[in-house]
matplotlib code that plots the C-alpha trace (Angstrom):
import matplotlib.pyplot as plt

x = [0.0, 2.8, 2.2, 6.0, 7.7, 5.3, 6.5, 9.8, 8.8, 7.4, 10.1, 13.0, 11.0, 10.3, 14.2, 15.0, 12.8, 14.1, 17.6, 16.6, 15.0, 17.8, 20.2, 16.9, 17.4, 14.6, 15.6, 12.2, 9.6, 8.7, 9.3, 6.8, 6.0, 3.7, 3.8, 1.7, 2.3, 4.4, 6.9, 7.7, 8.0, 10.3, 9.4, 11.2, 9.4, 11.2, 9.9, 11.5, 9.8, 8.4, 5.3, 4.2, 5.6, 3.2, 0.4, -2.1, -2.1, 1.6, 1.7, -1.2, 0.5, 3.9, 1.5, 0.4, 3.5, 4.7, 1.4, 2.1, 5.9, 5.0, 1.8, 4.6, 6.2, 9.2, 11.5, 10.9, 12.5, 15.5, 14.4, 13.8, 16.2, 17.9, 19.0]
y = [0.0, 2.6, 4.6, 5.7, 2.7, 1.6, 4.6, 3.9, 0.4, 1.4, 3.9, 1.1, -1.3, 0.9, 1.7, -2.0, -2.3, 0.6, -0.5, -4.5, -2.5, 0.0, -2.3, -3.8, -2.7, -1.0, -2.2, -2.3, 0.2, 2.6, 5.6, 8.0, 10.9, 13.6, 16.5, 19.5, 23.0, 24.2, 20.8, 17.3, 15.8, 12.2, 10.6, 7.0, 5.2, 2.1, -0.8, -4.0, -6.3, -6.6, -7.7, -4.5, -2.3, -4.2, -3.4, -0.8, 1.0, 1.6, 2.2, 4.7, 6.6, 7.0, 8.6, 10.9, 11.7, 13.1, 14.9, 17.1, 17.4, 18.6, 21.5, 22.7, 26.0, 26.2, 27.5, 23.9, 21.9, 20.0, 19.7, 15.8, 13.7, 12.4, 16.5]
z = [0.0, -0.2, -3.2, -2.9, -3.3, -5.7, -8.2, -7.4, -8.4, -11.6, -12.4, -12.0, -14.1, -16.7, -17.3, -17.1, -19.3, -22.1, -21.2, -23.0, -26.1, -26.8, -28.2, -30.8, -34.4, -36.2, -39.5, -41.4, -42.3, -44.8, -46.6, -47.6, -49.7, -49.5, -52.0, -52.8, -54.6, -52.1, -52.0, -50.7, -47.5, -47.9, -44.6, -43.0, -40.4, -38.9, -36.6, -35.5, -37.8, -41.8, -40.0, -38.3, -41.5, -43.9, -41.9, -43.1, -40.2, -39.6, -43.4, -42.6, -40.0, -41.9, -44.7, -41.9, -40.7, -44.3, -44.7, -41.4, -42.0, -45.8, -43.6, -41.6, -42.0, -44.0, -41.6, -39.7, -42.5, -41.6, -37.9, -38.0, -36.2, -39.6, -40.5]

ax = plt.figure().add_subplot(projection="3d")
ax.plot(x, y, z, "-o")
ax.set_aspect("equal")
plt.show()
């Protein structure tokens, strides 16, 4: 019943936890375009397995992803963490 030691708990676990998955590759996924008027948007999306990046809904998000990096403003171009 402490609530304390049982966030402590949870905090420990939860960096155990990252700690097992950081050294995981994310070597499939998908690239995506979006373009319009204004430009292009080339967007990479990685997971850990082919069968998660041939799902429609993962393939569905990375569209999404390259349709709101193509609406933002200019000025945020190159910000990603591959610039």
């Amino acid at each position: 019943g402490d609530l304390d030691e049982a966030i402590a708990w949870l905090r420990k676990a939860g960096v155990a936890s990252a700690h097992k998955k950081a050294d995981r590759q994310a070597s499939d996924g998908a690239v995506v375009l979006a373009a319009d008027a204004a430009g292009v948007a080339c967007v990479e999306v990685n997971t850990e397995t082919d069968f998660v990046a041939r799902n429609t809904v993962f393939q569905d998000l990375a569209a999404a992803v390259a349709r709101s990096c193509l609406a933002m403003p200019a000025s945020s171009a190159g910000a990603g963490a591959g610039a």
